[in-house]
N, C-alpha and C positions, 0 to 999 in steps of 0.2 A: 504494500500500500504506500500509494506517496505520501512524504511529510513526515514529523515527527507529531510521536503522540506519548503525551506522559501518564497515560494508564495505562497497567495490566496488559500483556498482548491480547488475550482474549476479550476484555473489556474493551479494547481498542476496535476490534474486528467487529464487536456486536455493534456498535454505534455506527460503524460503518456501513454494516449491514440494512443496520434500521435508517439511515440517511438517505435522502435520493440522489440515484447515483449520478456522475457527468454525464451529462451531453454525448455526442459523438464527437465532434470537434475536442471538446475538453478533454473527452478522455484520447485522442489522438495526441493531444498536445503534452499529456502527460507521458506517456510512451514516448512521444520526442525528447522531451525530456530525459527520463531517465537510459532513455539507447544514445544521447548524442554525445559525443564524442569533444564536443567544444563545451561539453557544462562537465563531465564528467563526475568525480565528487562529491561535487557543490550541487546536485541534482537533490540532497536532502532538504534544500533552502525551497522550493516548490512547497506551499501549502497542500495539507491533504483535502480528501474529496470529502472528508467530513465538514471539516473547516471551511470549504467549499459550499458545501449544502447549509451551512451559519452565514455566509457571509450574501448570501444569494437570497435565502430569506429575509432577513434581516434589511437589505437593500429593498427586493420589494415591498415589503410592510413599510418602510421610511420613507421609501418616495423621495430619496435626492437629487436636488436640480445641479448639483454640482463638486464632484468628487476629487479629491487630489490621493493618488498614491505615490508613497516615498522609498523605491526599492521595489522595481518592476519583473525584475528577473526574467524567466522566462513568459511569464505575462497573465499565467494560469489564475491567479486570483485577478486582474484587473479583467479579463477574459471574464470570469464567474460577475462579477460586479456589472460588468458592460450587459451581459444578457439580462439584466433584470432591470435596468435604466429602464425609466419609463420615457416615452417618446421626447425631444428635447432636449433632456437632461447630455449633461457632457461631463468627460470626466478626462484630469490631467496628470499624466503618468511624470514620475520623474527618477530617474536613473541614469549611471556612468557609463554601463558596459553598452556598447550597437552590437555585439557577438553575441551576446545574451537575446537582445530584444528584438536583436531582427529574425530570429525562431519568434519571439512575441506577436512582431509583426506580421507575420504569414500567417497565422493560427486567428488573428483578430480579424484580418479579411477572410480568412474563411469561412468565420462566424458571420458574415456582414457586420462587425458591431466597429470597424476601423475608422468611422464615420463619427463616431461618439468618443474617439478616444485621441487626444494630443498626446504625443510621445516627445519628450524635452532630454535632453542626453546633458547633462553637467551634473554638479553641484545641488542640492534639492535645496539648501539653504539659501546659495545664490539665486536659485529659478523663483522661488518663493517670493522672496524680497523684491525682488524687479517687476513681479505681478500685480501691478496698483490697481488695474482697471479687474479684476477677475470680481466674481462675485463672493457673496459670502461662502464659506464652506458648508456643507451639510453632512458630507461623511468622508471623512480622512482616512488611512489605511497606511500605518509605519510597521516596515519591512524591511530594515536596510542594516547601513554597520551600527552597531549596537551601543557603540560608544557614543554614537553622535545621536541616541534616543530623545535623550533630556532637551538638545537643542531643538528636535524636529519640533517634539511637545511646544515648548516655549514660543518657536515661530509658530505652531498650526492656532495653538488657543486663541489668538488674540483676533482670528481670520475666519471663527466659527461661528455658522447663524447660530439664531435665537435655537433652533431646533439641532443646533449641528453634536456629532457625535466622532469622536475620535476612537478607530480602533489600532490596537499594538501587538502584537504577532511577539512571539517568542519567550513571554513574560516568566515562563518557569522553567523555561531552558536547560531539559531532560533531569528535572528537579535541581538543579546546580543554585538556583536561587534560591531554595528553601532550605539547604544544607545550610550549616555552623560555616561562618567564612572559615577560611584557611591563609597563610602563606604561598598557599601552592595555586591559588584563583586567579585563572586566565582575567587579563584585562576586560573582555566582555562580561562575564559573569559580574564584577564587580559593578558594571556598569549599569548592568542590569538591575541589581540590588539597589543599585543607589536612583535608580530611574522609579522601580517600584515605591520604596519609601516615599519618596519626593511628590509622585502625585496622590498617595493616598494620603499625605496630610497638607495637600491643598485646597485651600479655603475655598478656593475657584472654582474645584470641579466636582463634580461625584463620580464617585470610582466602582469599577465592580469587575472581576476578577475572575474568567472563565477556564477549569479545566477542559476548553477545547483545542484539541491539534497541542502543540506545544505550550500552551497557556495565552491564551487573548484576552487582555485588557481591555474595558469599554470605559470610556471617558466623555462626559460633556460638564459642558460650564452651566454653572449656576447664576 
């Protein structure tokens, strides 16, 4: 199954199970994925198709007029996101790798949904900031390096409608962030922990904390 998931294998499989599954397309794109030869690895950073079936509902019960994700990869979650936009609605991708996103890009025209989707290749901090005329946010989606979470957070809040919702991918990070720190803690992990803390006792937002896929965080402002 793609993605990481911090329950149980068998717990992991039955949610999967009970989840609806991808698409054709999607799940084409996941098989590219993990068969291709230029993600290699790094093929575990794909969201799974549970995570997938959350983020796809979620989307359409919200009804976002306008989506920013931060770490596109190979596109599988902006792909799950784009088919449940309701007509209008647009959403802007933003990542460093073209070798990554142009597998993205093939898979989004496939779907027809390349229409709805800006794909912006730098900096997410720098594309962010230069965006004055965009509208307000309604649903964000941080997926990137892990160290630069805290940053994303601080630039996305301040860019969120009245209804907007921030979601954060990786938040338990195959449990590394609910372990006893160590000496031995990758720079991520730390990063992590200190990302966790930081927005759940901010006065700003309400927080709430999903055992889904690797641990997803839901965030909006108060």
């Amino acid at each position: 199954m793609a993605g990481i998931s911090v329950l149980p294998e068998s717990v992991a499989q039955y949610v999967a199970a009970h989840s609806s599954a991808p698409g054709e397309v999607q799940a084409a794109l996941i098989s590219k994925t993990y068969g291709s030869p230029a993600v290699g690895p790094f093929a575990g950073m794909q969201i799974g198709p549970d995570q997938g079936a959350f983020m796809s509902v979620f989307t359409a019960a919200s009804q976002p007029r306008f989506v920013v994700e931060i770490g596109t990869f190979t596109g599988y979650s902006a792909l799950t996101v784009a088919l449940a936009l309701r007509p209008g609605a647009r959403m802007l991708c933003c990542d460093i790798s073209t070798e990554w996103t142009d597998i993205a890009q093939h898979y989004w025209q496939q779907a027809g949904v390349d229409d709805k989707i800006e794909l912006v290749i730098g900096p997410a901090l720098e594309t962010l900031a230069a965006r004055n005329d965009d509208p307000p946010i309604d649903l964000a989606f941080i997926d990137a390096d892990k160290t630069g979470y805290l940053d994303y957070y601080e630039m996305l809040l301040p860019k969120l409608s009245d209804r907007g919702v921030i979601l954060v991918d990786n938040t338990l990070w195959s449990g590394r962030t609910v372990a006893p720190p160590s000496k031995n803690d990758d720079n991520d992990t730390i990063a992590l922990r200190r990302f966790n803390d930081h927005v759940v006792a901010d006065p700003r937002t309400e927080v709430a904390m999903l055992a889904v896929g690797d641990g997803v965080t839901m965030i909006r402002r108060l």
